[in-house]
Residue frames as qw, qx, qy, qz and C-alpha x, y, z in Angstrom:
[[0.000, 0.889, 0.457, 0.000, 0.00, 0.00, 0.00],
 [0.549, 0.231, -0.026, 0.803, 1.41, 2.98, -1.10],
 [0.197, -0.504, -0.514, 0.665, 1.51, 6.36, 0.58],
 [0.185, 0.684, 0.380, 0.595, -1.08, 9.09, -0.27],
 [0.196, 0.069, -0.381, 0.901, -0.52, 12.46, 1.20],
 [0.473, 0.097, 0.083, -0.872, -4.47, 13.23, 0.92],
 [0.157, 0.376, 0.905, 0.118, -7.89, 10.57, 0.78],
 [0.512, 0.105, -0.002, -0.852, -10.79, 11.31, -0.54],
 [0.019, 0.045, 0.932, 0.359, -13.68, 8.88, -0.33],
 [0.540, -0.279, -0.174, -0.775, -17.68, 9.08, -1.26],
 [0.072, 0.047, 0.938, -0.335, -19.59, 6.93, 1.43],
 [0.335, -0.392, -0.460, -0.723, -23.21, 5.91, 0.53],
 [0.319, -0.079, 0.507, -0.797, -26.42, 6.19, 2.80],
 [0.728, -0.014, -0.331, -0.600, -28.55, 4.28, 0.77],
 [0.621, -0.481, 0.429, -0.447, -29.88, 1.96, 3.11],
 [0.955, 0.135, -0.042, 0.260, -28.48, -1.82, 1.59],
 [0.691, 0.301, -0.194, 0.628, -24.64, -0.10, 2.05],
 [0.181, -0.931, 0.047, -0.313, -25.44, 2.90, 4.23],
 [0.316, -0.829, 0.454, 0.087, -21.62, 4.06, 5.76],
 [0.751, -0.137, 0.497, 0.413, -19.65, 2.03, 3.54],
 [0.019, 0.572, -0.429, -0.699, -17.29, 3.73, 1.31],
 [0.787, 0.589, 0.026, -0.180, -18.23, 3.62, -2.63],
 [0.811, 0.079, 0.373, 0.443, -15.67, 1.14, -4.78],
 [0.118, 0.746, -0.402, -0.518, -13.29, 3.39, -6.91],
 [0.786, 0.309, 0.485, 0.225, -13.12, 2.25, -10.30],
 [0.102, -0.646, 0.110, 0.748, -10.44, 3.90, -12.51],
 [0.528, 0.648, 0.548, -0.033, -12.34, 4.96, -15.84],
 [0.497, 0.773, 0.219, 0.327, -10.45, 6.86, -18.35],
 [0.579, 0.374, -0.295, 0.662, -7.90, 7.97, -15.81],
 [0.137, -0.450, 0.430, -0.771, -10.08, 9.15, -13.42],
 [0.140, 0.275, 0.872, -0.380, -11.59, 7.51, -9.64],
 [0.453, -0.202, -0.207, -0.844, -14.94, 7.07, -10.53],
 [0.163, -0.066, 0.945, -0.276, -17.52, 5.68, -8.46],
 [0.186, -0.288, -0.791, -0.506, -20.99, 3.55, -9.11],
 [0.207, -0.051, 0.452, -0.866, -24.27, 4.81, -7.26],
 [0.108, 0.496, 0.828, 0.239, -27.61, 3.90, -7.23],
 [0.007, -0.542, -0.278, -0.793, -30.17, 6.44, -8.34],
 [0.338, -0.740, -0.136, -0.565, -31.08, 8.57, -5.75],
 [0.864, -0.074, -0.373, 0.330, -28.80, 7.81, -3.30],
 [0.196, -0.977, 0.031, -0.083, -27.82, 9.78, -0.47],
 [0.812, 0.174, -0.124, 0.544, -23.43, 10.36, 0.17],
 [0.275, -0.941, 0.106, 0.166, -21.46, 11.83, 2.34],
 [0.450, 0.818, -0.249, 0.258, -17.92, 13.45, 1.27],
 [0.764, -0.628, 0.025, 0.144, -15.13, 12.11, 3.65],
 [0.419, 0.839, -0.242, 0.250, -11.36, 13.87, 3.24],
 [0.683, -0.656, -0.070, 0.313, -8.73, 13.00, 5.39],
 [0.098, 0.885, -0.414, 0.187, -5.70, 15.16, 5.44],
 [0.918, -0.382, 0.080, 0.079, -2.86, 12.49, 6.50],
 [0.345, 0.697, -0.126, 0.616, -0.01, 15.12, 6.61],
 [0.514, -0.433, -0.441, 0.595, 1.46, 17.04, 9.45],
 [0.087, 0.095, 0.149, 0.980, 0.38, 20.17, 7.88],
 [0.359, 0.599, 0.510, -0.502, -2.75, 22.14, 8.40],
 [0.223, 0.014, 0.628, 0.746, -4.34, 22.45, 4.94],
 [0.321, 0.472, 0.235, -0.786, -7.28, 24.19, 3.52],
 [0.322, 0.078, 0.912, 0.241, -9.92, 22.46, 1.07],
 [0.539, 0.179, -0.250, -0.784, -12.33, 23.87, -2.02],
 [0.251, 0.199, 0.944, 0.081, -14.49, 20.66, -2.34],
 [0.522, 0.379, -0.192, -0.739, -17.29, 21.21, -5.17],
 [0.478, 0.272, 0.817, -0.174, -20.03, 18.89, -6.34],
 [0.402, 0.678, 0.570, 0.231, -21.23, 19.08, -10.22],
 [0.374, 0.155, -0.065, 0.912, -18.70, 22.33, -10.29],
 [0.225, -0.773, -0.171, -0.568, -20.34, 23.83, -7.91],
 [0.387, 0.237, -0.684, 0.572, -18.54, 25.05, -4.90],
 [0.498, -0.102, -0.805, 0.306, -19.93, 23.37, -1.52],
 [0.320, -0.208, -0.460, 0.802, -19.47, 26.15, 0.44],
 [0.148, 0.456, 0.356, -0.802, -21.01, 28.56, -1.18],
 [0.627, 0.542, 0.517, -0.214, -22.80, 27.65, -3.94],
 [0.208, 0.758, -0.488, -0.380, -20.75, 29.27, -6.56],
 [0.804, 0.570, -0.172, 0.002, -19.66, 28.04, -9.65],
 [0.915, -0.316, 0.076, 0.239, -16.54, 26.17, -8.64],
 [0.396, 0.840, -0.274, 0.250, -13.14, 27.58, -8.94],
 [0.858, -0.261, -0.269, 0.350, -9.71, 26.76, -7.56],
 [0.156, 0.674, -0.195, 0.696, -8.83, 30.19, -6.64],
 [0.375, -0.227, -0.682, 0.586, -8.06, 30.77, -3.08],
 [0.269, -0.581, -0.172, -0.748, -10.59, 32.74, -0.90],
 [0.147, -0.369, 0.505, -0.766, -11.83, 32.78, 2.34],
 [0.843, 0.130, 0.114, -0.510, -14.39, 30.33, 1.98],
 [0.505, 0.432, -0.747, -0.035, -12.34, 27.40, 2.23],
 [0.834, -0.419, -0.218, -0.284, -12.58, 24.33, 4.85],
 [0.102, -0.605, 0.753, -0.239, -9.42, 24.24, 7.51],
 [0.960, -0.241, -0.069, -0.125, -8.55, 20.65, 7.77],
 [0.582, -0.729, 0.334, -0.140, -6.45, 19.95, 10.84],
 [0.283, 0.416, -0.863, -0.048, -2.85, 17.11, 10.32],
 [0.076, 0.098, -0.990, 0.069, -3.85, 13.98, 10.54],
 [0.270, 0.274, 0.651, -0.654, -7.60, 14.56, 10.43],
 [0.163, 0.195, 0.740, 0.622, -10.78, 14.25, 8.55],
 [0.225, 0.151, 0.243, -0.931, -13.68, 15.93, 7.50],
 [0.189, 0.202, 0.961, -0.019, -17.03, 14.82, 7.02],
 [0.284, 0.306, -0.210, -0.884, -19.51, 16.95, 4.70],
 [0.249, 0.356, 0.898, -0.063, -23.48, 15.36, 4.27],
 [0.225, 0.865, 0.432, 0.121, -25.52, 18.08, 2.88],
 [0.161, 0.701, 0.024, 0.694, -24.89, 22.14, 1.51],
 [0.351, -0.367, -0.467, 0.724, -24.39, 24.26, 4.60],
 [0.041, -0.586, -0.577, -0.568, -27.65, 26.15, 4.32],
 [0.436, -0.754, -0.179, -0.458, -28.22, 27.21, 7.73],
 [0.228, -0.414, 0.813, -0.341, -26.79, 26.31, 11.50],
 [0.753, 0.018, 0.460, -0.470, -29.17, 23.37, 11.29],
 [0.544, -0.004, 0.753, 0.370, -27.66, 21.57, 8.14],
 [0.210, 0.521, -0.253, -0.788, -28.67, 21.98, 4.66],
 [0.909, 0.180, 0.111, -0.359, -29.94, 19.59, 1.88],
 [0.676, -0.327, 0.631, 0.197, -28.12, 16.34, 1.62],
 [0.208, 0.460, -0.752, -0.424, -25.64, 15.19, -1.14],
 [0.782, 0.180, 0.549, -0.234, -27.77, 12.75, -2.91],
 [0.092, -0.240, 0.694, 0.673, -26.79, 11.32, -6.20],
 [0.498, 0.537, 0.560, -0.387, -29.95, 11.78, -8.82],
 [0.519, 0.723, 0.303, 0.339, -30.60, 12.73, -12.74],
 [0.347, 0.513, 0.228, 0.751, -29.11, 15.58, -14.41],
 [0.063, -0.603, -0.398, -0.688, -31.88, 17.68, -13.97],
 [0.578, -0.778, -0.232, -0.083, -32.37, 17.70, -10.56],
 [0.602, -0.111, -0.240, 0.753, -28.28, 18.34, -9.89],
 [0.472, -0.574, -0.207, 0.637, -27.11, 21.49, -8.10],
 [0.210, -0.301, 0.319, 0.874, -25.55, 22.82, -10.71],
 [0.027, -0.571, -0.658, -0.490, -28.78, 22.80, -13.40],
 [0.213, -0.855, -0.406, -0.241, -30.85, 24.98, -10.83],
 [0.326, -0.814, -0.154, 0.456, -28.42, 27.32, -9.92],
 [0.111, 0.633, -0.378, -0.666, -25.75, 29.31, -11.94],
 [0.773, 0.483, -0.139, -0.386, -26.93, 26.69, -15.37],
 [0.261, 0.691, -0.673, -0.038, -23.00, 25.35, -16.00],
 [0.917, -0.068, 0.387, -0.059, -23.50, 21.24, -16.17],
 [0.442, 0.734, -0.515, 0.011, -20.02, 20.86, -17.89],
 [0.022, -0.408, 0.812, -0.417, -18.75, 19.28, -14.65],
 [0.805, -0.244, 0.076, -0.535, -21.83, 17.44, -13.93],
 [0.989, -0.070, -0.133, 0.018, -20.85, 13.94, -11.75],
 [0.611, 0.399, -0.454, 0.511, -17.63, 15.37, -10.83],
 [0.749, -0.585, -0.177, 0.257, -16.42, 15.38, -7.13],
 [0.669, 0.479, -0.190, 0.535, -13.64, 17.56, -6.62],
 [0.661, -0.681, -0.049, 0.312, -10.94, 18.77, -3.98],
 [0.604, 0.612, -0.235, 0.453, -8.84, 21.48, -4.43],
 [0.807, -0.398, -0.331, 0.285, -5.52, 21.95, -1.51],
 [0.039, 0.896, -0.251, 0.365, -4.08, 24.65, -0.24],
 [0.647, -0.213, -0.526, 0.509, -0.85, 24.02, 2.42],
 [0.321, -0.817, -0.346, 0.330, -0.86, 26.54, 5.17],
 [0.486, -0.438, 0.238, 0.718, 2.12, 28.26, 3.59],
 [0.102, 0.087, 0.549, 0.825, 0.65, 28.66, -0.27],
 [0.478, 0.567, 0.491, -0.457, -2.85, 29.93, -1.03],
 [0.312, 0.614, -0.370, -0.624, -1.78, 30.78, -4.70],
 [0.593, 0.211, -0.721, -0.291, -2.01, 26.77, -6.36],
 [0.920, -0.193, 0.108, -0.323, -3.96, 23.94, -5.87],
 [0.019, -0.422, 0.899, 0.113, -1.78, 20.61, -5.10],
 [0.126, 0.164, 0.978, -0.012, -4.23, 18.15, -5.45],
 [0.501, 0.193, 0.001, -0.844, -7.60, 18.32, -7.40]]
């Protein structure tokens, strides 16, 4: 097993697998995983570094945080994840009470369709890294 400096894995909720990481399968060079249709999934990152690092994570290029059209620019709107630690991310952060869960579904019903339009990215997961020292380039997307 070989060392990775960053995980990323999708875990489903649907209730025959619920908390067991989705299989990667690599598909044209990238992890992809298999879902069933309407399937809820939580986002699980671990940082397994001795650095504190800071994380853009976007769903159907749309960024997480704040709903925006996904970009790996640095900003202020970024998740702080601690060395040796992970983060766990189930639904949009809509409120202090939670927001609507990460469900995998059609097209039409994704994020990105009913907000800024841009389904280019649609089905993509993504993580961009900041170390504590750079904000100016992602290292890992």
């Amino acid at each position: 097993m070989s060392y990775s400096p960053y995980t990323l894995e999708i875990v489903s909720h649907h209730p025959k697998f619920a908390s067991k990481a989705l299989r990667k399968y690599l598909v044209d060079g990238i992890d992809t995983v298999g879902a069933w249709g309407d399937e809820p999934f939580e986002i699980k990152f671990k940082n397994n570094t001795y650095e504190l690092i800071m994380v853009k994570v976007s769903i159907d290029g749309t960024d997480i945080m704040t709903g925006d059209l996904a970009s790996s620019t640095p900003t202020h709107n970024m998740w702080v994840v601690n060395p040796n630690s992970t983060i766990s991310l189930k639904a949009w952060p809509e409120t202090n009470n939670g927001g609507a869960a990460f469900v995998f579904t059609s097209g039409d019903k994704g994020v990105a369709a009913n907000t800024h339009g841009d389904v280019s990215n649609r089905g993509i997961i993504a993580v961009a890294v900041y170390t504590e020292g750079d904000r100016t380039q992602p290292i890992y997307r």
